[in-house]
C-alpha positions in Angstrom: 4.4 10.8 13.1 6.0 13.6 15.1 2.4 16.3 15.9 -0.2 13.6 15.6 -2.4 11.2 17.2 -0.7 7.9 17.3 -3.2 4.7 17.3 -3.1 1.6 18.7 -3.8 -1.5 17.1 -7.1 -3.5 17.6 -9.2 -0.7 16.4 -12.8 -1.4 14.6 -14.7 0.5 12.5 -16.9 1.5 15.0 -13.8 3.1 16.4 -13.9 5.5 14.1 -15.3 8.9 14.5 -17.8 8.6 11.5 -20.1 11.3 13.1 -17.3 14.3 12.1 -17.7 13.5 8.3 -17.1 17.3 6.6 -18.5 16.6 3.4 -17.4 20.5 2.3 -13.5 19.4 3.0 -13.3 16.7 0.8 -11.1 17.0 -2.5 -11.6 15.2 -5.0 -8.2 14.2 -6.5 -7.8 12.6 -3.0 -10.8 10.8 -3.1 -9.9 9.3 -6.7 -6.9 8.0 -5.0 -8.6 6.7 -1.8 -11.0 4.6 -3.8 -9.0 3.2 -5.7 -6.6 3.0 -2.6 -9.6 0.9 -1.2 -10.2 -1.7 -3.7 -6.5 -2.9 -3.2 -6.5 -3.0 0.7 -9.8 -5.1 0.6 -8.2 -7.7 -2.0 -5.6 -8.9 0.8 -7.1 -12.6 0.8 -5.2 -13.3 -1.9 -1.9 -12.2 -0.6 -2.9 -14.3 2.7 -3.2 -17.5 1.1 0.2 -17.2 -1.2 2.1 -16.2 2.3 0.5 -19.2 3.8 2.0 -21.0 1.0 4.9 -20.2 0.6 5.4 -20.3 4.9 4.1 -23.9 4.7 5.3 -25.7 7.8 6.1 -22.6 10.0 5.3 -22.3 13.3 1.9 -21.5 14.6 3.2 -17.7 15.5 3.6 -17.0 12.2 0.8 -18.5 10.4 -1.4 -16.9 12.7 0.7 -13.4 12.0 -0.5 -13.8 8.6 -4.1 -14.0 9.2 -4.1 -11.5 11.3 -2.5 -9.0 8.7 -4.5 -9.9 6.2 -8.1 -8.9 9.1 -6.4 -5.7 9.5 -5.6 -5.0 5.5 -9.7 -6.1 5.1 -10.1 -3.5 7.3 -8.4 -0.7 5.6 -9.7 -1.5 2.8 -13.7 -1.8 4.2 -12.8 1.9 6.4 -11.5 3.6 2.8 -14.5 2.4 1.1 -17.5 3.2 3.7 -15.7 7.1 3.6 -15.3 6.8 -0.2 -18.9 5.9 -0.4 -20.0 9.1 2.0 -17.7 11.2 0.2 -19.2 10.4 -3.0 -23.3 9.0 -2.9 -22.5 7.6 -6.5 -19.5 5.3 -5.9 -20.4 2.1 -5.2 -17.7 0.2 -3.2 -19.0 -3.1 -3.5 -19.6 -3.4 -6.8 -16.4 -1.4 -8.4 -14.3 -4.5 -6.3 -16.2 -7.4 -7.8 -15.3 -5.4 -11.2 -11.6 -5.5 -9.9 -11.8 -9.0 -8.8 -12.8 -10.2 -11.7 -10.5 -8.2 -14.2 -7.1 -8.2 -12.1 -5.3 -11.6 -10.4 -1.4 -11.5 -9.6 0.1 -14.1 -12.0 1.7 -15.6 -8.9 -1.9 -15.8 -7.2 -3.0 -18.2 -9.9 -0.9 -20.9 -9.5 -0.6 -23.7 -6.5 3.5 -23.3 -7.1 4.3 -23.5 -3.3 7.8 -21.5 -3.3 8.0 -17.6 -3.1 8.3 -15.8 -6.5 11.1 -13.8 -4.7 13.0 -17.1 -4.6 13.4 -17.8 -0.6 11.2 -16.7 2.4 13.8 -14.0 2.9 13.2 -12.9 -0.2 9.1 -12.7 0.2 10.0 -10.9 3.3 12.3 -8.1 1.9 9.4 -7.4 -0.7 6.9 -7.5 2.2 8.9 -4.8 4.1 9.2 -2.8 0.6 5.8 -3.1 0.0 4.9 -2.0 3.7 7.3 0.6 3.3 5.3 2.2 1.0 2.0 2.0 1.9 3.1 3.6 5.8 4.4 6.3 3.7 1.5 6.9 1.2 -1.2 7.3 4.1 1.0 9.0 6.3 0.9 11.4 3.3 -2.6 11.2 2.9 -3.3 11.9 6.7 -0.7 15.5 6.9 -3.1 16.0 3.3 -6.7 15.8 3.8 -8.9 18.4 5.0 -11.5 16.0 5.9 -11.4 15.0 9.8 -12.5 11.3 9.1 -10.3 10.5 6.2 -7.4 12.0 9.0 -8.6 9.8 11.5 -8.7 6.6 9.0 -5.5 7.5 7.2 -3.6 7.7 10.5 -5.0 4.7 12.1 -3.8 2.6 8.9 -0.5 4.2 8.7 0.0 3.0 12.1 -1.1 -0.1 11.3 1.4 -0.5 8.0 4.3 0.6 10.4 3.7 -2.1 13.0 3.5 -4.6 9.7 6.3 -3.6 8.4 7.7 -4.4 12.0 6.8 -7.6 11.8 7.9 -8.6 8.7 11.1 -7.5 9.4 11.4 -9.7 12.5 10.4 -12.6 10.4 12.9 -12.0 8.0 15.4 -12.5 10.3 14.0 -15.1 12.2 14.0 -17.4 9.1 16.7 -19.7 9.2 17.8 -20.1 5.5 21.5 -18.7 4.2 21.5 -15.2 4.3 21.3 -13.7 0.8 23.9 -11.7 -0.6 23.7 -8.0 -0.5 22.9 -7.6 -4.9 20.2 -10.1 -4.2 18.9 -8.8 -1.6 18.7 -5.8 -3.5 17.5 -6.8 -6.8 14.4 -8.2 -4.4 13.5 -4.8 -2.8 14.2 -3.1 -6.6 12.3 -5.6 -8.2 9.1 -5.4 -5.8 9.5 -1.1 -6.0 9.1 -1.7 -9.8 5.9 -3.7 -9.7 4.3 -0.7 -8.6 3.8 0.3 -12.2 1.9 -3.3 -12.7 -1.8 -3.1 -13.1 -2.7 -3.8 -10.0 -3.3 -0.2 -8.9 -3.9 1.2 -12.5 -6.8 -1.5 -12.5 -7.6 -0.7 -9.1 -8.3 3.5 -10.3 -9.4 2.8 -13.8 -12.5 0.7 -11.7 -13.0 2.8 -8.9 -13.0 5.7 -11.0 -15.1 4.8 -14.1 -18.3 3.5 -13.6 -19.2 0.5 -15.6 -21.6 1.9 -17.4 -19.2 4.1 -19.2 -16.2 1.2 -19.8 -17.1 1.0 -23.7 -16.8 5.0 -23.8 -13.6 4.7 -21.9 -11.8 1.6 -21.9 -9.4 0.5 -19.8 -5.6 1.4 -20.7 -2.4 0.4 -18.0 -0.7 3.6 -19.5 -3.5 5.7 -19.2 -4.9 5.0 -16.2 -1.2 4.4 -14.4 -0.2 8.0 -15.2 -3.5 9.0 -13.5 -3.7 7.4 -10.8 0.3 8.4 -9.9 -0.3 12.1 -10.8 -3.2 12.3 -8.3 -0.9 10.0 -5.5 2.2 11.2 -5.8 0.8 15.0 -5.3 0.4 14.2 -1.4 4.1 13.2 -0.6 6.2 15.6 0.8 10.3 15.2 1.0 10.0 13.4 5.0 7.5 10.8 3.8 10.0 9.7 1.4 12.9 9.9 3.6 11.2 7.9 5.8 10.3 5.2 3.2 13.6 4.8 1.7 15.0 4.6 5.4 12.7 1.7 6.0 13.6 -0.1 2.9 17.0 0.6 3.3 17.0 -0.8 6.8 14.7 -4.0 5.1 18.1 -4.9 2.9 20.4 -4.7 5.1 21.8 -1.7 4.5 22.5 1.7 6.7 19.2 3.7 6.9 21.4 6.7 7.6 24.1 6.8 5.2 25.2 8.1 2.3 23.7 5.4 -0.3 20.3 5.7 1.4 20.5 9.5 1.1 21.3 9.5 -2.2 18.6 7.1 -3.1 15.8 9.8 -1.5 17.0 12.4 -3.7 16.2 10.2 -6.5 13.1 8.8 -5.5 11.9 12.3 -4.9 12.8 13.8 -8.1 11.1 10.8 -9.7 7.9 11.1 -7.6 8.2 15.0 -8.4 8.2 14.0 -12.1 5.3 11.4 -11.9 3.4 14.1 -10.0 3.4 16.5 -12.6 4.6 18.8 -10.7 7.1 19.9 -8.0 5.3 20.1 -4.5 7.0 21.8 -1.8 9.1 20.0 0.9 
């Protein structure tokens, strides 16, 4: 985050610096992403109460970790959606996420199955640290994008945020005290979770946030359709660093050197697939 503000942690809403709002500097390609960007952060109860499952028995630290990631996720998601709401009068925030809510639940999310999908705690936390990965380096991207001074502000305050996350998952990772898993498996987790991506949790997520319900007859809702948008407008505001940086992270989540040659190699290819899923090749 070399050049820019860095935020600490405990911020509120009224932190932010709602007052500089440039309405003239907002773009709209963005915004499509941020709502839909929004609608996902805002749905973190769910993933509170499967980590609370699945960490059954922990110590107190780490329950209480939990909660407190899913208050600061809440929060991204109610910051996105107040700007996403200025940004454009017509979006309504609320109801577009009771449409998600009740259209969208994580197959793992519906069952009272106590164990981690991933197999072992380890596992749930390798996909944690993959999933924080990403999201550190998706508003990073969105805060060197945006025009608009508040959307800056909120994108860098959450990126912060996702980095100290992925901090902590990574320290209980290693704090569990289960059998290390072997290097494929560990792997195949991180692979795995990076492939999920293309569920319909975020095609949902911009298919509702982008198309009123008024007009869901007229256009109804396709995973294909509404996947391939919602990457070509996201993938647009990487640049080669932000993946660099992500694939460094991950690397570093699995066990593996977030300087070497496999993790290098694995950057070029995530950036020529990105490139592809953007449509387009964006300058590095």
């Amino acid at each position: 985050m070399t050049g820019t503000m860095v935020y600490a942690s405990g911020w509120t809403l009224d932190d932010i610096h709602w007052g500089s709002f440039d309405p003239t500097k907002v773009e709209r390609g963005l915004l499509a992403a941020v709502k839909s960007a929004a609608l996902v952060e805002l749905n973190a109860p769910d993933y509170v109460t499967y980590l609370q499952r699945v960490f059954r028995n922990s110590d107190t630290n780490t329950l209480a970790n939990i909660e407190q990631w899913g208050r600061e996720e809440i929060q991204h998601g109610l910051a996105l959606g107040r700007w996403a709401e200025r940004a454009d009068p017509s979006f309504d925030f609320k109801s577009a996420f009771a449409r998600f809510r009740a259209g969208y639940t994580a197959p793992h999310f519906a069952t009272d199955d106590p164990d981690s999908v991933r197999g072992s705690r380890r596992g749930e936390m390798i996909a944690r640290c993959v999933v924080e990965s990403g999201t550190s380096s998706f508003y990073s991207a969105i805060r060197d994008s945006a025009d608009e001074p508040v959307l800056k502000e909120i994108a860098g305050r959450i990126a912060a945020d996702e980095f100290r996350h992925y901090k902590l998952f990574l320290e209980t990772l290693n704090a569990q005290d289960e059998p290390e898993l072997p290097w494929w498996r560990r792997v195949l987790v991180a692979a795995t979770r990076v492939n999920e991506s293309s569920d319909d949790e975020l095609a949902y997520a911009y298919y509702c946030a982008n198309v009123p319900a008024s007009q869901e007859s007229a256009v109804p809702y396709s995973r294909k359709r509404f996947a391939r948008a919602y990457h070509s407008r996201a993938m647009r505001l990487y640049r080669r660093h932000h993946i660099s940086k992500l694939v460094q992270m991950v690397a570093k989540s699995v066990g593996a050197d977030p300087q070497g040659r496999p993790t290098r190699a694995a950057s070029a290819v995530l950036w020529s697939i990105l490139r592809l899923r953007a449509g387009f090749a964006p300058a590095g």
